[in-house]
Structure formats: C-alpha cells, structure tokens
N, C-alpha and C positions, 0 to 999 in steps of 0.2 A: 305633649306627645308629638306633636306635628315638628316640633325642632330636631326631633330626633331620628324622624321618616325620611328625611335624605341621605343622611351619611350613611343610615343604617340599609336604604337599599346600595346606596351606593357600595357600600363595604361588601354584602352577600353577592352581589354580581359580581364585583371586581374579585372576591374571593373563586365562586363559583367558575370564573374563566379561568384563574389560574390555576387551581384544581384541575382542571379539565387540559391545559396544556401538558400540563406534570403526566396526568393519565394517559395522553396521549403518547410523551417518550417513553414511556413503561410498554406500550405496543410498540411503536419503529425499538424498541429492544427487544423484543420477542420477535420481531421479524428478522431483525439482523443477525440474530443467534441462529435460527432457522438458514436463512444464508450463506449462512458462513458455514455452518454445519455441512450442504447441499457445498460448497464449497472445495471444504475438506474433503471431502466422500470423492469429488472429481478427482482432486488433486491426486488421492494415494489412490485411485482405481486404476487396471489392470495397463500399463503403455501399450499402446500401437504403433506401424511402424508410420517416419513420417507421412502425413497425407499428401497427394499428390496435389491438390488444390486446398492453401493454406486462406485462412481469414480473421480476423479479430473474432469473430462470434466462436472461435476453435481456443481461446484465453483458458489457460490451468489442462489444456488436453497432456494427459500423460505421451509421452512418443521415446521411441528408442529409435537412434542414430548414428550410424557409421560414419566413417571420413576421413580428410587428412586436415589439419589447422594449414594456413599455410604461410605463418611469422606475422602475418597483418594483423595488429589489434589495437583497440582501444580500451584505455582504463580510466576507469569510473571511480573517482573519490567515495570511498567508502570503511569502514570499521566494524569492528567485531568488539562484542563483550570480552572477551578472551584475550585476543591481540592487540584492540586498539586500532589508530589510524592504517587504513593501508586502500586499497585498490580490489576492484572489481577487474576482472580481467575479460573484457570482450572481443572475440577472437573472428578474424573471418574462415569457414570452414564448408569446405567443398564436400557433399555429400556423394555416398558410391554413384548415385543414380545421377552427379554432375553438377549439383546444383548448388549456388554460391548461398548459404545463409549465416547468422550472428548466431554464437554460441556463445552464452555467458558459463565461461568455467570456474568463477566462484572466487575467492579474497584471496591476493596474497598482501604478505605484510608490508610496510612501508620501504625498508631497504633492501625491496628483493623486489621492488617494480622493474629497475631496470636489468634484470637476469634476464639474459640470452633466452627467447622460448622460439625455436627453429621448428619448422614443420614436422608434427609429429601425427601417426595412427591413432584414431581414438574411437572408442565404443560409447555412447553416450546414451543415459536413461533421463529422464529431465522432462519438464514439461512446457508447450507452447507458451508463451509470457509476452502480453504487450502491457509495464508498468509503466505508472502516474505519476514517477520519482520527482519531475518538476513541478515547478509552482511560478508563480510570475515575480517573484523574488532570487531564483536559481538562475546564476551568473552563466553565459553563454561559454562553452568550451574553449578550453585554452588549445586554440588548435598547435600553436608553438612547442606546445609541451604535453601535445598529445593527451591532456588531462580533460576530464567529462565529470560533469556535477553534479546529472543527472543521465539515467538511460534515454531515450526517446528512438525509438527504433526506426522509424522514417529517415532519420537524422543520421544514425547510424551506420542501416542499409545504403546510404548516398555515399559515406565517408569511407564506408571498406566497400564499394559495391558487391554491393550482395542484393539480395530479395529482401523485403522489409517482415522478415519471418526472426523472430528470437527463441532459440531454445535454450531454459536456463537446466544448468545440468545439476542434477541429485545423487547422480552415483558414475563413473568415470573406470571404464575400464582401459590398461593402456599409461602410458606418462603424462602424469597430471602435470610433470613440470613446477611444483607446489602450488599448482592452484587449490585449494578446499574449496570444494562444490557450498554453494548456499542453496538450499533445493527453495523451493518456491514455498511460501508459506501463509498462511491467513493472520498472522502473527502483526504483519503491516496496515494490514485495511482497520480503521478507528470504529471502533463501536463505543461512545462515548453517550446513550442516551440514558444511562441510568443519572451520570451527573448530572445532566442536563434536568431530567423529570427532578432531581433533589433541589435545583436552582429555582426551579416551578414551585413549588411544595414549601421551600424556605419565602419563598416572595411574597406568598398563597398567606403565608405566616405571618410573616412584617405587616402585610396591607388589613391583616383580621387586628393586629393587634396598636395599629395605626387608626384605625373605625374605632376601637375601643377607648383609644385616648383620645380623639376628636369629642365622642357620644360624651367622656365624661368631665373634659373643658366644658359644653355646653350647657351639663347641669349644672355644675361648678357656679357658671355664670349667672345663672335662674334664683341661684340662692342671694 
C-alpha cells in the first residue's frame, strides 16, 4: 500500500489545484459578464453634452457634439464584416464652444480613403473613447501615407493638435461624407475565461488519469 501513497496524494492534490484554478475562471466569468453588462448599461445611457473637464475615468460616457471637421484627419487601418479592408476615419473637429478635439466618424472603404472630406457641420451623438487598439507588436504609423494601425489618442491629439479627448461617433447628423459610424461597443473587450476554466478541467483530467496509469504500472510491477 505504501507504494501507492505517493502518486496517489500526489495525484488528489495536483487534481485538487486544478480544479480549483478551473473554479476559479468560472468566477473572473461571472464578473466579466457583470462588467461588461455595467458596461453596456453606460454605453447606451442617456448623452450629455460635452463635459467641460474631460478625463480617462469619463471612458464609454455617452456625449452629443456639435462643430465644424476642418479636412485634417487621420486614418486608421481597419475592416468591417460587410466591407472588408478599409479605414477609420479620424477627424480633427472644433467644437461650438472652440475647442480642438479627435472625432472618430467611423469606416470608410478602402477606395474612397482618398475622397475629398473638406470641412463640413456636424451634430454628433457618440461616446468618450480612450481604446487599447495597440499591442507591442503594432507597427508605428506610416506618417508618409498618413496611415495609423492603431488609435492611441495621446498620439493622435499631438498629430492634429487637438486635446487628447476622442469622441467616437454612433449616430451623425449633417454629411457623413461616407463615413459609417462604428458606435463603440463591448463586442472588443475579450472575455475568454470560460476556455480558459475548460483548459483547467481538461488538465485536472489528464493529470487524474496520468495518477491512474502511474498507480497501476506500479502494481503491475508488485506482481
């Protein structure tokens, strides 16, 4: 018996732990749901108009926006399920009350980047947005060709001078100029812990049934 009192705690512990990791992504998924939910509820609650003191802790705030674009933009490689390859179109846009901010007004397709978009009036419903879109693998802007690989509004704000404030727009009243608004959505942010807990649970599996064939070479042996 005592040949088999190793493997066999070994196995219930090593089990036990991964159980218990599995368990664990089963909760960070019930929180991220809850988040994302609390998320959602921001996103489509009631615009206000912009704040007069903007900040990152103000992320997903609904705001409606008046102004003029005024032809300075930059476009952000980006695609649509529908269209395919095409462009983000981020705009610099002076607010009535005078102030220089980045307005994302949404995809256009790949052979209609370079269409003429001359300063136009716009009414804009949208919400505050500082996105994640890079990674430390996302190639620095082709400033030559005016082309971005990511958003990064610090970056942006520097390059049309404007405020480091992004409003991406959900509804556009006025000439879109063919932009289609992408409104902001929780659709991006990854909730991936249900795999994750399934990764725990299958390992949980292999290492119970790894103890099992260990326990019964040993008897094997005995005989």
């Amino acid at each position: 018996m005592r040949r088999y009192l190793f493997p066999l705690i070994l196995g219930i512990v090593g089990c036990a732990a991964l159980i218990q990791l599995g368990l664990w992504q089963l909760e960070r998924r019930d929180w991220k749901e809850g988040m994302l939910d609390q998320i959602t509820a921001g996103i489509q609650a009631e615009p206000v108009p912009l704040p007069d003191q903007i900040d990152p802790s103000m992320k997903y705030l609904p705001v409606t926006v008046t102004g003029t674009t005024t032809g300075a933009e930059i476009d952000v490689l980006s695609h649509t399920r529908e269209q395919g390859a095409g462009y983000q179109v981020v705009s610099r846009f002076i607010t009535d009350d005078g102030r220089a901010i980045l307005l994302d007004r949404g995809f256009v397709p790949q052979d209609a980047r370079r269409t003429e978009r001359p300063p136009v009036r716009l009414q804009v419903t949208g919400n505050l947005h500082w996105p994640e879109d890079a990674s430390s693998s996302t190639p620095a802007p082709n400033l030559d060709e005016n082309i971005w690989f990511a958003r990064d509004v610090d970056a942006m704000a520097q390059a049309l001078d404007t405020l480091p404030v992004l409003v991406v727009a959900s509804f556009v009243t006025g000439d879109a100029q063919g932009a289609e608004p992408i409104p902001v959505a929780v659709e991006g942010i990854p909730n991936n812990h249900l795999s994750y807990a399934f990764q725990w649970f299958l390992i949980a599996a292999t290492w119970a049934v790894m103890t099992l064939a260990l326990i019964w070479r040993i008897r094997q042996r005995s005989y």
